[in-house]
C-alpha positions in Angstrom: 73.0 76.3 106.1 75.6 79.2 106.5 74.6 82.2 108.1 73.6 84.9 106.1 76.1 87.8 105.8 73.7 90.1 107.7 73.5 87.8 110.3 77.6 87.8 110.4 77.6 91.5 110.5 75.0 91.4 113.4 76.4 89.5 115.6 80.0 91.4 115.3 78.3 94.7 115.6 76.3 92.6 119.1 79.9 92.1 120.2 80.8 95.6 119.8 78.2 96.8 121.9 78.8 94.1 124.5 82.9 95.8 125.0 81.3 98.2 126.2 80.5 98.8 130.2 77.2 98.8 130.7 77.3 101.7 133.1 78.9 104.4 130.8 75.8 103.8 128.3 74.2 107.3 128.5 70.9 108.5 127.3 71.9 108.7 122.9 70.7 112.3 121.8 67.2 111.9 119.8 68.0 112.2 115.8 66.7 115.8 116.0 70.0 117.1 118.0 72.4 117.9 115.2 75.2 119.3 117.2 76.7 116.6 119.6 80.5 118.5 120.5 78.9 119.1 123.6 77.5 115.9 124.6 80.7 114.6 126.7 80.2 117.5 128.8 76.3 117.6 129.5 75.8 113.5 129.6 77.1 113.2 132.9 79.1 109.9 132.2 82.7 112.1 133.2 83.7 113.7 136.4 85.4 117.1 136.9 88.9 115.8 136.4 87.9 113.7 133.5 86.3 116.8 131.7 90.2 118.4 132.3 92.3 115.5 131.1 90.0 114.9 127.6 90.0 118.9 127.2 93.8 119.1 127.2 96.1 119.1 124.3 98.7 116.1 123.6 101.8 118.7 124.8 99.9 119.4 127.8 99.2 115.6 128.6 102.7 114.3 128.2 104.4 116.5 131.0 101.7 115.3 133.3 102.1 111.9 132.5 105.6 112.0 132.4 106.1 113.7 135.9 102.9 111.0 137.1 100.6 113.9 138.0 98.3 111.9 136.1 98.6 108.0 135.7 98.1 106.6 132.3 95.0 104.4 134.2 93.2 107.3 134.3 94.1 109.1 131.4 93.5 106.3 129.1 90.1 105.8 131.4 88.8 109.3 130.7 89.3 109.3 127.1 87.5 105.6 126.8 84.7 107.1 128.3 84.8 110.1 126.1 85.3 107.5 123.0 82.5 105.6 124.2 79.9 108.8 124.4 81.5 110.1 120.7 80.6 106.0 119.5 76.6 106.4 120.8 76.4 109.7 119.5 77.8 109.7 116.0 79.4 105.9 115.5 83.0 106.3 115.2 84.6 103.1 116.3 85.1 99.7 115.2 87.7 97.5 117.8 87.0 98.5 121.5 89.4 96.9 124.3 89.1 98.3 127.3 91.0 95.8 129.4 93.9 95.4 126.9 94.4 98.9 126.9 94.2 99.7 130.8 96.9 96.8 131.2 99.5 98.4 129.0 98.6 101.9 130.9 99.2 100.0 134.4 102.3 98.6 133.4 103.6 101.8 132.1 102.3 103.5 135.4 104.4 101.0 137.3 107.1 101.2 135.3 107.8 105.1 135.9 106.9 104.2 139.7 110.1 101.9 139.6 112.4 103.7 137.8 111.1 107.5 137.7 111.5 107.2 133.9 108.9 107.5 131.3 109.2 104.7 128.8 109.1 107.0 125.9 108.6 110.7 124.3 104.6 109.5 124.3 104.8 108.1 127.7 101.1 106.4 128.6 99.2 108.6 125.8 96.0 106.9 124.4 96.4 106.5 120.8 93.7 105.7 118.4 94.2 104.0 115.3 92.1 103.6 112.3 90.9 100.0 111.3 93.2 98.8 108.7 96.5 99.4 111.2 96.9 95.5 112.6 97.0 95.2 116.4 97.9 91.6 117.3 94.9 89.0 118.4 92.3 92.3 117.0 90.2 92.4 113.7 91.1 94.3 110.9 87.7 93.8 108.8 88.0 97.0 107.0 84.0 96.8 106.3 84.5 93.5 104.7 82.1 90.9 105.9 84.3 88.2 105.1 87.1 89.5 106.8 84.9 89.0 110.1 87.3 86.7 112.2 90.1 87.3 110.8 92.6 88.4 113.1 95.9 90.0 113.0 99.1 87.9 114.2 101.2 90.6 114.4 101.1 94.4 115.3 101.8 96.7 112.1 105.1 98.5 112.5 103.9 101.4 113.8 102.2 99.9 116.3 105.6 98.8 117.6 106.6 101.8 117.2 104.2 103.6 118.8 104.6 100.5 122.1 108.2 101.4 121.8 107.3 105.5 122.3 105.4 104.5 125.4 102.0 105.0 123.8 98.8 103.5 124.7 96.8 101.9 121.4 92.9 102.0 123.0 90.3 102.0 120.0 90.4 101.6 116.0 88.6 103.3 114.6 85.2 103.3 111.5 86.4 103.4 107.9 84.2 102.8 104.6 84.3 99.9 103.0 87.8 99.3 100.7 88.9 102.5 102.1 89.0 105.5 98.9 85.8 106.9 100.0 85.2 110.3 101.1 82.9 109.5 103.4 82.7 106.8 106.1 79.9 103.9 106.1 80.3 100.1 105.4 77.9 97.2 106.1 79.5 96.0 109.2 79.6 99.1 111.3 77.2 101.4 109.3 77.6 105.2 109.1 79.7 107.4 111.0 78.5 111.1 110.8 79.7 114.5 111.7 79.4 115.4 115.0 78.8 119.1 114.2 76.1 118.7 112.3 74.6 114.8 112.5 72.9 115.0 108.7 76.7 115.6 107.3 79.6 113.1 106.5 82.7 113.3 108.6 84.5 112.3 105.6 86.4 109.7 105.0 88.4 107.1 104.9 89.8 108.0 108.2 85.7 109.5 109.1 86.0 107.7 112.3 89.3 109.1 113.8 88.1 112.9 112.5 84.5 112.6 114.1 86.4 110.7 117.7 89.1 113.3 118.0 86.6 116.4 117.2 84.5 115.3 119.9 87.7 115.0 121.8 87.5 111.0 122.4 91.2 110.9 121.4 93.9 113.3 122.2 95.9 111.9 118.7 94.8 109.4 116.0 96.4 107.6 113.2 94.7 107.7 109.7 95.7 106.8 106.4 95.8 109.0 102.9 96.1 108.9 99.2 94.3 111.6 98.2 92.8 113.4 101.2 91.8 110.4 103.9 93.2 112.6 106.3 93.1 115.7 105.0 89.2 115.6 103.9 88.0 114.2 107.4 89.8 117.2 109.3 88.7 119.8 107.1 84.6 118.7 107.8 86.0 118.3 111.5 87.4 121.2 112.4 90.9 119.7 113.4 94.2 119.1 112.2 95.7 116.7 109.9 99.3 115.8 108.1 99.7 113.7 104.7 103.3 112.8 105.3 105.7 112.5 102.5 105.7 108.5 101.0 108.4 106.8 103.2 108.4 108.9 106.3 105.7 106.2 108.2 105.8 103.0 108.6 103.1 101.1 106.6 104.4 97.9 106.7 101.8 95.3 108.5 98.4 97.5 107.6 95.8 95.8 105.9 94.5 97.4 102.7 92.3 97.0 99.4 94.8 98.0 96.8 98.1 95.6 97.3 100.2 96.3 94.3 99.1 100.2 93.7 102.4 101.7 93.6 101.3 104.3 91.2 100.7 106.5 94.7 101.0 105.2 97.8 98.8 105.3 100.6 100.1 106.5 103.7 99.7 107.0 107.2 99.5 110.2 109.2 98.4 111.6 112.3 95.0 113.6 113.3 95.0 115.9 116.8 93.1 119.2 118.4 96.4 120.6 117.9 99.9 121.1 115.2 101.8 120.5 118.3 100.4 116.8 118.7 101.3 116.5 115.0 104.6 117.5 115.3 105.1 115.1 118.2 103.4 112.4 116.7 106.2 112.5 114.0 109.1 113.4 116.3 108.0 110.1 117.9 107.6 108.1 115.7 111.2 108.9 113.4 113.1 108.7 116.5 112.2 104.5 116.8 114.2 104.6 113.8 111.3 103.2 111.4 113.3 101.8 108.8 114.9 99.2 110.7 111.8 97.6 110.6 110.2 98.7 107.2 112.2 98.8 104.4 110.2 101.6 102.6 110.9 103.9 105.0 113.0 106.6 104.2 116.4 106.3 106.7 115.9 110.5 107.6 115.9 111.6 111.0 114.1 114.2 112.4 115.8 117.7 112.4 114.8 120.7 113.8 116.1 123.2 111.6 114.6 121.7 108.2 111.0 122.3 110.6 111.7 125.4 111.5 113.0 126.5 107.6 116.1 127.5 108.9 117.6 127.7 105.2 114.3 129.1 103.8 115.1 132.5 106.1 113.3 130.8 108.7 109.8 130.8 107.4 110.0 134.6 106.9 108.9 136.3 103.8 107.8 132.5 101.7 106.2 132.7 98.3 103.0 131.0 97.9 101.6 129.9 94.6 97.6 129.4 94.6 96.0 127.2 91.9 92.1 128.4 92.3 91.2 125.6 89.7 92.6 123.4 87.1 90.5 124.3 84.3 88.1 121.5 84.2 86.5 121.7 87.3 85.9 124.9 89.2 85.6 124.7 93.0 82.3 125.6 95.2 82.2 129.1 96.4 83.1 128.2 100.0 86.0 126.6 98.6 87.5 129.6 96.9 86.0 131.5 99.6 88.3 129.7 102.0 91.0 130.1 99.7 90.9 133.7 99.7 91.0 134.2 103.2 93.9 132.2 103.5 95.8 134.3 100.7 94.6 137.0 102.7 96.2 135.7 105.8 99.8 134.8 104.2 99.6 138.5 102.8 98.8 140.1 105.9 101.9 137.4 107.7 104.6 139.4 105.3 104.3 136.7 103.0 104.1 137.1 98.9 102.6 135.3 95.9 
């Protein structure tokens, strides 16, 4: 008789556990404790120096990696163990491989040893990715049972490209079932919540990367988005998040529900503690020249005026247009609260409406 489907979903969530060392299990908070951002600090699982790397910013880690003040090793090793405390305390991850990862790191280490150059503009930076981006010889189950042992022959494009930026890849990350959810639970996995409050939803479909990287388990993430998989999950996290334009990321080689959607595309963006490690994400990224390798991608390269609105009087004096609702459905107070403050802020910036 075949196994149950419980039984399948068991025994991959039994080999999740089993990735992980046994010595950076720490004591879970009881259900009771609804704030967990503070856990990584108070569990006891990272040193001094650990607490420094996983508190700093993605432009503060580069220079340090690049000049090999800090090694990629032990970068990529402090923010596993921060991953690792964020997974037991508000279940945020789906593919965990430690000694993968810390290869990759080593070779980059040795690499700038030899040659006193950094392979890349993300030079041994842990990156996590959410589920459906295909690593080769990893899962992809995107909450599917069946998709259990199934796993990915190649790496997505932006994997490469990411490899070819000098990143580290380290964890996927929890998604809900078929994705298009705005929360994050599936059958395989289970629930991820929100690490500011335990009894809320950290959104979804990219719930996982917005409750790791607000717990500070991932200095930059990779979600996906059709209408608000990023942007929902760092709004209830408290971080920041970019819906890039169609074409401007490579998709190519993800895994998804909808094949043949074209109405609106999904697609993939980055999620950090900061718009500087958005903005590099995307420098990154557009300077492996993309559309080589995807033919959706738009052939645009990166340009530093158009970001700094150089022909829109350099971001001085903009007009903003607000729509407070679209006459069907009128938003929760906090909502339009939020909305006023920030028409309050572009007013008070020498902006106009």
């Amino acid at each position: 008789m075949a196994p149950s489907w419980q039984a399948i979903a068991s025994e991959k969530k039994e080999k999740q556990q089993a990735s992980i060392p046994k010595d950076w299990i720490i004591a879970a908070p009881g259900p009771d404790v609804l704030d967990v951002t503070s856990l990584p600090e108070s569990c006891g699982l990272l040193n001094a120096k650990e607490l420094e790397i996983t508190g700093s910013n993605v432009e503060d880690l580069l220079p340090k990696l690049a000049s090999g003040e800090w090694s990629s090793v032990e970068v990529t090793t402090a923010f596993y163990k921060r991953a690792i405390v964020a997974q037991q305390a508000v279940n945020c991850l789906t593919e965990i491989f430690i000694e993968k990862a810390l290869a990759r790191a080593s070779e980059l280490d040795e690499h700038l040893k030899k040659t006193g150059k950094v392979v890349g503009p993300l030079h041994g930076l842990p990156i996590s990715l959410k589920d459906q981006i295909n690593i080769q010889g990893l899962e992809s189950t995107m909450g599917y049972i069946s998709w259990i042992g199934i796993f990915a022959e190649q790496n997505a494009v932006l994997v490469d490209a990411l490899l070819a930026a000098g990143a580290v890849p380290f964890v996927k990350t929890n998604i809900p079932q078929t994705l298009m959810w705005p929360e994050t639970f599936n059958h395989i996995y289970g629930r991820t919540s929100n690490p500011f409050n335990r009894k809320l939803t950290s959104g979804g479909s990219s719930g996982g990367e917005g409750a790791l990287i607000a717990m500070r388990g991932s200095p930059l993430g990779v979600g996906s988005d059709v209408g608000g998989s990023v942007r929902i999950p760092s709004a209830f996290n408290g971080i920041y998040g970019l819906r890039p334009s169609c074409g401007r990321v490579p998709y190519a080689g993800c895994v998804n529900s909808l094949e043949g959607q074209d109405a609106v595309l999904s697609v993939l963006g980055p999620l950090s503690q900061s718009i500087s490690g958005i903005k590099l994400f995307m420098q990154a990224v557009i300077a492996q020249q993309p559309w080589l390798n995807d033919p959706l991608v738009v052939r645009k390269r990166w340009s530093e005026e158009e970001y700094k609105l150089v022909d829109h009087g350099s971001g001085q004096q903009l007009c903003f247009g607000i729509l407070w609702n679209d006459g069907v459905t009128i938003p929760h107070p906090p909502i339009t609260r939020g909305l006023e403050i920030t028409k309050k802020a572009l007013l008070a910036a020498g902006h106009k409406g």
